[in-house]
C-alpha positions, 0 to 999 in steps of 0.5 A, a space after each residue: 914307390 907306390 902299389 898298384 893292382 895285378 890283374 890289369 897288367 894281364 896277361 900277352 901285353 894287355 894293357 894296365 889300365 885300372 888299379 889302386 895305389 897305396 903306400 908303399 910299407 917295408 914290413 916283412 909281416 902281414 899286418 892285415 895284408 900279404 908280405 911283400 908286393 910282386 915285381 912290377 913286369 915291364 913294358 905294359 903301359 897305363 894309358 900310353 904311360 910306361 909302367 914297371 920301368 925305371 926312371 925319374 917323372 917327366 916335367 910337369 906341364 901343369 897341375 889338376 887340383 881339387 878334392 875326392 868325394 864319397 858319393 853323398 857329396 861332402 865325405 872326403 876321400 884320402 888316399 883315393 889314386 889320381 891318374 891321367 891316361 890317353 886312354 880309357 882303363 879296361 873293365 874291372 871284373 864283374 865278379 870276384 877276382 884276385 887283384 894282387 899289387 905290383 910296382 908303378 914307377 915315378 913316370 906315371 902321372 899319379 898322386 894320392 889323395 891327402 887326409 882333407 881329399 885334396 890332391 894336385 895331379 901333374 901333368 906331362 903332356 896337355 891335351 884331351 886325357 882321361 881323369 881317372 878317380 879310384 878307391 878299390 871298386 869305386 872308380 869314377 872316368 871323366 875326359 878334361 882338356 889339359 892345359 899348361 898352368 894350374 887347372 882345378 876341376 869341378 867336384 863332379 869329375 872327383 866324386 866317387 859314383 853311387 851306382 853303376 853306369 860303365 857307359 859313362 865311366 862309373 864303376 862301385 864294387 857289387 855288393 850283396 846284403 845278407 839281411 839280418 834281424 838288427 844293424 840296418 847296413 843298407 841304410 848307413 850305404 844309403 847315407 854314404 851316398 850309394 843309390 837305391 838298387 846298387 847293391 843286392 838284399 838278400 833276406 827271407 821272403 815271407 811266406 816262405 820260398 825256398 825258390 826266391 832268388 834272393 833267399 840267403 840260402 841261395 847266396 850262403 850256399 851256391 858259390 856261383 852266386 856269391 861270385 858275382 860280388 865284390 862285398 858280402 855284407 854279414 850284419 848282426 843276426 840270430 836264427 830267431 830274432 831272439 837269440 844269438 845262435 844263428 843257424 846259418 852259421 852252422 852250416 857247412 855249406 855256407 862255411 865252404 862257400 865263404 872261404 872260397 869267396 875270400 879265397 879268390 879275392 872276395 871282401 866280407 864284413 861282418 858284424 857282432 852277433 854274427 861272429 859265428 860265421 868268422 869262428 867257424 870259418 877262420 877261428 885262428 884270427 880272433 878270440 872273444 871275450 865269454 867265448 865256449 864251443 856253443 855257438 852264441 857263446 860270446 854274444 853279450 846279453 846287453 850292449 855297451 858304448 864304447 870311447 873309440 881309440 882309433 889305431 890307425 893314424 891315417 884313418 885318425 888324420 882322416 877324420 881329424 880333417 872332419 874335425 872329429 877327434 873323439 868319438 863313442 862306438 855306440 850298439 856294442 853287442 860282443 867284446 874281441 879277446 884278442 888277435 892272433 898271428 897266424 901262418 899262411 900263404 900270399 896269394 904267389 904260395 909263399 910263406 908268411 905270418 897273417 896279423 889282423 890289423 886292428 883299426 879300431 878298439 873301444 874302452 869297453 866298461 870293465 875289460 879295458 881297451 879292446 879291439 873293434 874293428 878288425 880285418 885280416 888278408 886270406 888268400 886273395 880276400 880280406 874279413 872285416 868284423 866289427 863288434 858294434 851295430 854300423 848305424 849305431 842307435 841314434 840317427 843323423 851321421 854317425 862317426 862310426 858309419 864315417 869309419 865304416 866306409 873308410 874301413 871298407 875303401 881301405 880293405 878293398 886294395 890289392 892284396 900283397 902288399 901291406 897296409 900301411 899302420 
């Protein structure tokens, strides 16, 4: 069985259109995610194809092969869904929403991507259909021509998009950037593939104006903003560019404006000196290593280079597919103690016990092994928090830019149903 997005399903028999399919996990706990998927309703329909029933897949009339892409071109994508439809799939949301996982069954024609981004999709019927391409937000929209037999598609049609064109079939999550001091996100995206203009900055304009519409103030503070997103990026940064006790992350106006963003569905990524904005909002998940009451407690004076241990196996057998086996996670600023289980609330009101998933830790030089790359679900939203600079301090591409957009794909499926470790 596999998973798929809610909010599609809608409501007085809206048709399903757009969703994620992740691997179906059995786990009672929430290792990241939320316990449990909702029931699939039946009679909607994907594209002509009925979903939420029973039954084993029709047979196939011919297979579409080739291999997903990140947007740069040469990146593969595991885990991206695949699905044929006889029509369009409806709008994803243009700003934060609630995308909860419900059941799809075997007769819809669908596949995941492997860890090399190869897939080979069945077909049912042949004709003229919709190829639909999807990871989270990242969704690209072609018509091929279906026919009987084996049938490869041109990279083109399977390559996720790096900027918005709905008119031709190409959605990316909206993304803002709260721009800090040091961690230039914005490059690592820019490598990754997304245009120039696909995602907002927010950063303090000089001279000084309270009033530009990009100052972080108006993002932190005013959750109508903050709404419009998908993705808030919250990369390393201070008051001063000095020191680690960065001001905004003080601020109780831009605590409830994060935990209502996360709460309705929204995605956050934050990483090392910037930990305050995680402690203050969601301090039961993590601990860090020199942790006190003072803000900047836990930023270390110097950073440290860390020889990666990759927890997840399927972000392993990912980049193992790149061939990449062993790496170092190099701009190390702050060190995570450790995670908590924490009791909370599914997205339907139900009980369950919230563990932040670990993806990666790092051999830190005199604490042993410890988390790096962590999320956990709240609400409808996930937190994502790394204690290392995404573009690490050298250039070219770095393994740990390559984590972050998998991490990123992987954090930004429907929530209620776990993801898998």
């Amino acid at each position: 069985m596999r998973w798929q997005s809610a909010w599609v399903v809608g409501l007085g028999g809206l048709a399903l259109g757009f969703a994620w399919l992740g691997a179906c996990s059995a786990k009672s706990s929430a290792g990241d995610a939320g316990s449990g998927g909702s029931g699939a309703t039946g009679g909607f329909g994907l594209g002509g194809w009925n979903v939420g029933g029973s039954g084993a897949a029709p047979a196939a009339v011919g297979h579409i092969v080739g291999t997903v892409y990140a947007p740069e071109g040469t990146i593969p994508i595991s885990g991206a869904l695949l699905y044929l439809s006889s029509t369009p799939p409806p709008a994803i949301p243009d700003g934060v929403y609630c995308d909860q996982c419900v059941a799809i069954d075997s007769t819809t024609p669908n596949v995941l991507s492997a860890p090399d981004g190869t897939f080979n999709l069945p077909a049912y019927v042949t004709g003229p259909q919709y190829l639909v391409v999807q990871k989270g937000q990242f969704r690209r929209v072609r018509q091929v021509d279906v026919v009987a037999g084996n049938q490869a598609v041109a990279p083109a049609l399977t390559t996720m998009p790096g900027a918005m064109d709905k008119a031709n079939g190409d959605d990316i999550p909206k993304m803002a950037i709260v721009v800090g001091a040091w961690d230039d996100i914005g490059a690592s995206l820019g490598k990754l593939g997304l245009e120039p203009g696909s995602f907002d900055l927010f950063q303090y304009p000089w001279p000084p104006d309270a009033n530009h519409p990009f100052n972080p103030d108006k993002i932190l503070h005013d959750p109508a903003v903050m709404n419009r997103y998908h993705i808030v990026f919250m990369p390393c940064d201070s008051s001063d560019g000095t020191t680690c006790a960065y001001s905004m992350a003080q601020d109780g106006a831009t605590h409830s404006t994060l935990a209502q963003f996360v709460g309705q569905g929204g995605k956050i990524y934050v990483t090392d000196y910037s930990y305050d904005f995680i402690r203050e909002v969601w301090p039961e998940y993590l601990d860090w290593v020199n942790q006190t009451a003072d803000f900047g407690s836990a930023c270390l004076p110097g950073s440290y280079t860390a020889p990666a241990v990759v927890n997840d196996a399927d972000m392993s057998a990912w980049l193992a597919a790149q061939g990449i086996t062993s790496f170092a996670l190099e701009a190390n600023w702050t060190m995570i103690d450790q995670v908590h289980d924490v009791p909370d609330t599914d997205p339907d009101g139900n009980p369950i016990t919230v563990t932040p998933k670990v993806w990666v830790s790092g051999q830190t030089p005199s604490n042993g092994v410890r988390p790096t790359t962590v999320s956990f679900e709240r609400g409808c939203g996930r937190v994502l928090y790394s204690t290392y600079h995404t573009e690490g301090s050298g250039g070219g591409f770095l393994p740990q830019e390559k984590a972050l957009l998998y991490v990123l794909l992987e954090v930004a499926v429907c929530v209620g149903q776990p993801i898998p470790n």
